[in-house]
C-alpha positions as CSV (number, residue, x, y, z in Angstrom):
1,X,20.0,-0.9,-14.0
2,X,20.9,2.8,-13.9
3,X,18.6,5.4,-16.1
4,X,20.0,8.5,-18.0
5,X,18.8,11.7,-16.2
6,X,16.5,13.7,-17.9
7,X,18.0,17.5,-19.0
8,X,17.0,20.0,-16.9
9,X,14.0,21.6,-19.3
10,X,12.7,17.7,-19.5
11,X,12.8,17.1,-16.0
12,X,10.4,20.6,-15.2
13,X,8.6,19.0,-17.7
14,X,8.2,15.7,-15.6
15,X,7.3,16.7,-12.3
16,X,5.0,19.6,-13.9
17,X,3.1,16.5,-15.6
18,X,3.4,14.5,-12.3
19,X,2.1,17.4,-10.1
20,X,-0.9,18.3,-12.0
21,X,-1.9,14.5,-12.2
22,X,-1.7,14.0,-8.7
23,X,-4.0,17.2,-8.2
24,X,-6.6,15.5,-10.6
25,X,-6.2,12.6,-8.7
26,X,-6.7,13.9,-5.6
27,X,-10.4,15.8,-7.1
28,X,-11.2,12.5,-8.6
29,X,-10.9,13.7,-11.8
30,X,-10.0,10.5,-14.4
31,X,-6.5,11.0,-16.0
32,X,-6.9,11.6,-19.9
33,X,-3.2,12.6,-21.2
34,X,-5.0,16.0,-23.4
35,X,-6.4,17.3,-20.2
36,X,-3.2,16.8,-18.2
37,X,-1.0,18.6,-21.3
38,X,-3.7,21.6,-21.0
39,X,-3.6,21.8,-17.1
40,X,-0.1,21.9,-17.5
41,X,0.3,24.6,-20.0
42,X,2.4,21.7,-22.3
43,X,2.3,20.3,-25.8
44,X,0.2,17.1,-26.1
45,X,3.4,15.3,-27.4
46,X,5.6,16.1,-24.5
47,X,3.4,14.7,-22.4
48,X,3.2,11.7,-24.3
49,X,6.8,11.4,-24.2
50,X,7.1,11.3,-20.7
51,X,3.9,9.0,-20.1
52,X,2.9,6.7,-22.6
53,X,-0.3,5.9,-21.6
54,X,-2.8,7.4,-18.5
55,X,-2.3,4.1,-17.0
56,X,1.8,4.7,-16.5
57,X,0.7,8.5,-15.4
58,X,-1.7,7.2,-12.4
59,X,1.3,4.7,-11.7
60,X,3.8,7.4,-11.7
61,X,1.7,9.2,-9.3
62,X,1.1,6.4,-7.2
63,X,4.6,5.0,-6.6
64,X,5.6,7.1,-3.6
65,X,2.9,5.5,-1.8
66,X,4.0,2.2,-3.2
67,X,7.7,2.7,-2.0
68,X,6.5,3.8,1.2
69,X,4.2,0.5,2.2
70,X,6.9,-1.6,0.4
71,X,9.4,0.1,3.1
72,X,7.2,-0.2,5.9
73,X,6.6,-4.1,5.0
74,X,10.2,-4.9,5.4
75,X,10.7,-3.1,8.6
76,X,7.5,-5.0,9.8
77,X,9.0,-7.7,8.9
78,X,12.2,-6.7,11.2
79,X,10.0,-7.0,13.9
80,X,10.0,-9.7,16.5
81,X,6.9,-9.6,17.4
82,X,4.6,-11.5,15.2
83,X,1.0,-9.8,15.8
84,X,2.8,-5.9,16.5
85,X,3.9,-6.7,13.1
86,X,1.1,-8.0,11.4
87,X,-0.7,-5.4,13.2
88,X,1.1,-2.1,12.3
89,X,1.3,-3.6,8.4
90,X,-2.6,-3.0,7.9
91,X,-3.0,0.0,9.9
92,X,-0.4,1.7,7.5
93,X,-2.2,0.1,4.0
94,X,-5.8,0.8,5.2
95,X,-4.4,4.5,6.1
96,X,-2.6,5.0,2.5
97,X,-5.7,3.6,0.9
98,X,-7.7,6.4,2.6
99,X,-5.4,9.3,2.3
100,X,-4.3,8.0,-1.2
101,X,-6.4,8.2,-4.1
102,X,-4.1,6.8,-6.6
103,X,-3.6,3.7,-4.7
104,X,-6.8,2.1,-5.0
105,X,-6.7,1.8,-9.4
106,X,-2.9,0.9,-9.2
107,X,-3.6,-1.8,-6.9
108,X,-6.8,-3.6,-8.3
109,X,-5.3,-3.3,-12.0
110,X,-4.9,-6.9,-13.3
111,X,-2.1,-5.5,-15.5
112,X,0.8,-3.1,-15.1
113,X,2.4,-0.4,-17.6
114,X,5.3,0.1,-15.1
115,X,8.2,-2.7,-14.4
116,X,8.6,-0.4,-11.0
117,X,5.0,-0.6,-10.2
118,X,4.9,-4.7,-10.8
119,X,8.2,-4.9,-8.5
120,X,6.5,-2.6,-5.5
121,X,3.0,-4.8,-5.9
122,X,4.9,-7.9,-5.8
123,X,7.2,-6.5,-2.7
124,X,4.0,-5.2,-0.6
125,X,1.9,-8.4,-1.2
126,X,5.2,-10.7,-0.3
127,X,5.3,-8.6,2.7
128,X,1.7,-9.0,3.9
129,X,2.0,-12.8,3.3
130,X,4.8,-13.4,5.2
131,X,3.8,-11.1,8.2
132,X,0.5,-13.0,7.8
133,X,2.0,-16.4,7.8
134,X,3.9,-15.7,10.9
135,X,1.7,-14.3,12.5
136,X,-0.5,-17.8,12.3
137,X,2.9,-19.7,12.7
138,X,2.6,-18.0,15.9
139,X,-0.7,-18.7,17.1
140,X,-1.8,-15.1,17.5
141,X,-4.2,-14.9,14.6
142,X,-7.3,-17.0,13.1
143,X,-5.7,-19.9,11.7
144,X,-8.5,-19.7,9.2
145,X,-7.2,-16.3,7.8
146,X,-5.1,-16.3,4.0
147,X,-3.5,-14.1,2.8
148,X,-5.8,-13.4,-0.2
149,X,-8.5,-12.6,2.8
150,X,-6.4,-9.2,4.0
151,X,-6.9,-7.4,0.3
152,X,-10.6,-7.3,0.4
153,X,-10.9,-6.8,3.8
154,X,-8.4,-3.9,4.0
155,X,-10.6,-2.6,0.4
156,X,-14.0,-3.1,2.6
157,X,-12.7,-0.9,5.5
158,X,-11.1,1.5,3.1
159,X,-14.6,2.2,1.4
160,X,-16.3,2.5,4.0
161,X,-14.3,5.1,5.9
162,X,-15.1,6.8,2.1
163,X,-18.9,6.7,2.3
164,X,-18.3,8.3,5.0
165,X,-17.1,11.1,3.4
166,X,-15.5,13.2,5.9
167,X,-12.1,15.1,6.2
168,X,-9.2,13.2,5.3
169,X,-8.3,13.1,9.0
170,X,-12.4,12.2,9.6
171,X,-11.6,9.1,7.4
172,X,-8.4,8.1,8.8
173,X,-9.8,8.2,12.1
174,X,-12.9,5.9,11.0
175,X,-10.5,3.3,9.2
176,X,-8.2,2.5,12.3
177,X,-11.5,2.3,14.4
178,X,-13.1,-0.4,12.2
179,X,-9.6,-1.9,11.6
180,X,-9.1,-2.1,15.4
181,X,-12.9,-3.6,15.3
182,X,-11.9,-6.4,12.6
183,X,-8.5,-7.3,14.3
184,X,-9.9,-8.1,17.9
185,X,-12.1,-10.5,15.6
186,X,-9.1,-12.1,13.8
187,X,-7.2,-11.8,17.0
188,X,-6.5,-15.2,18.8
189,X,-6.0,-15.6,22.7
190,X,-3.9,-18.0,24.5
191,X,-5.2,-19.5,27.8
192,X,-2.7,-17.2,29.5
193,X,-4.1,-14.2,28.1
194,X,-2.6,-14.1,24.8
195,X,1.4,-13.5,25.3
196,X,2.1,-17.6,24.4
197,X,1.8,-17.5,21.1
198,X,4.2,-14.7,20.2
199,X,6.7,-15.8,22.8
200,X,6.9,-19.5,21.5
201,X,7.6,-18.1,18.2
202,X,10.3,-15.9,19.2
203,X,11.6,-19.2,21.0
204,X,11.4,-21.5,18.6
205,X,13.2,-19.0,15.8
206,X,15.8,-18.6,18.6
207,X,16.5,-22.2,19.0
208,X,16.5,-22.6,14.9
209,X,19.9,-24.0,13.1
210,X,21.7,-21.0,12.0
211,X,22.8,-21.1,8.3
């Protein structure tokens, strides 16, 4: 489905709106559409054309992040190797849910304003379960593990590298630490020191019927 571009006066309007939401974001500041006209030196009603609700604003804001893990997830997913994959999948969400304050709300909401937003939810999750399922296909991860497990856990490490306050490099840094800390414990190890699992998975989808 293709969109009509916005004229060129509507679309300074846009990213003006966007911009100054993402800066309130980023102080933690709640989105209230009044404030964001004011910040923005715009009438209440254009910015109420452009966002409906503050709900499609914090989406809005949020969606480069979205595309970006939804990206990641499929190349992850390109991978052959069934823990790397896994693997490099929550290092980049636990990262973008530290780094990216808009993330967090978008993510938890039980509803969404955006079509977009639903379709990059619905892309990341799908990615995470399949890297997930594969990854226990393969042996190389607690068969015990589902896939509704990796949300709170990536949330749990995520806040804590918060309360930790920090830099944003600080936090980063913290969250791959306890991330690495959590995966050696969801980590399984073949008798020959781990490398079975993944290889008799790239086998046995080798030696699959093509079609």
């Amino acid at each position: 489905m293709t969109t009509t571009p916005l004229r060129r006066d509507a679309a300074r309007n846009w990213d003006r709106i966007v911009a100054v939401a993402r800066d309130l974001v980023d102080q933690g500041i709640p989105l209230q559409l009044n404030d964001v006209a004011r910040r923005a030196g715009l009438g209440v009603g254009t910015v109420y054309r452009h966002f409906a609700t503050p709900e499609a604003l914090l989406e809005t804001v949020a969606t480069p992040c979205l595309e970006s893990l939804a990206a990641h997830g499929e190349e992850a997913l390109a991978d052959t190797d069934p823990w790397r994959a896994l693997e490099g999948f929550l290092f980049r969400t636990v990262e973008a849910q530290v780094t990216d304050a808009s993330l967090a709300p978008v993510t938890a909401a039980s509803a969404d304003s955006l079509p977009r937003t639903a379709e990059l939810k619905k892309s990341v999750w799908s990615a995470g379960k399949a890297l997930l399922d594969r990854a226990r296909e393969a042996a190389v991860v607690r068969a015990d593990l589902a896939p509704a497990d990796l949300v709170p856990l990536m949330c749990g490490i995520a806040y804590a590298a918060q309360v930790h306050g920090g830099t944003p490099t600080e936090r980063t840094e913290a969250a791959r630490r306890y991330l690495t800390a959590l995966l050696e414990g969801l980590k399984t190890t073949a008798p020959n020191g781990g490398a079975a699992g993944a290889t008799g998975w790239a086998n046995r989808q080798a030696d699959a019927p093509q079609g």
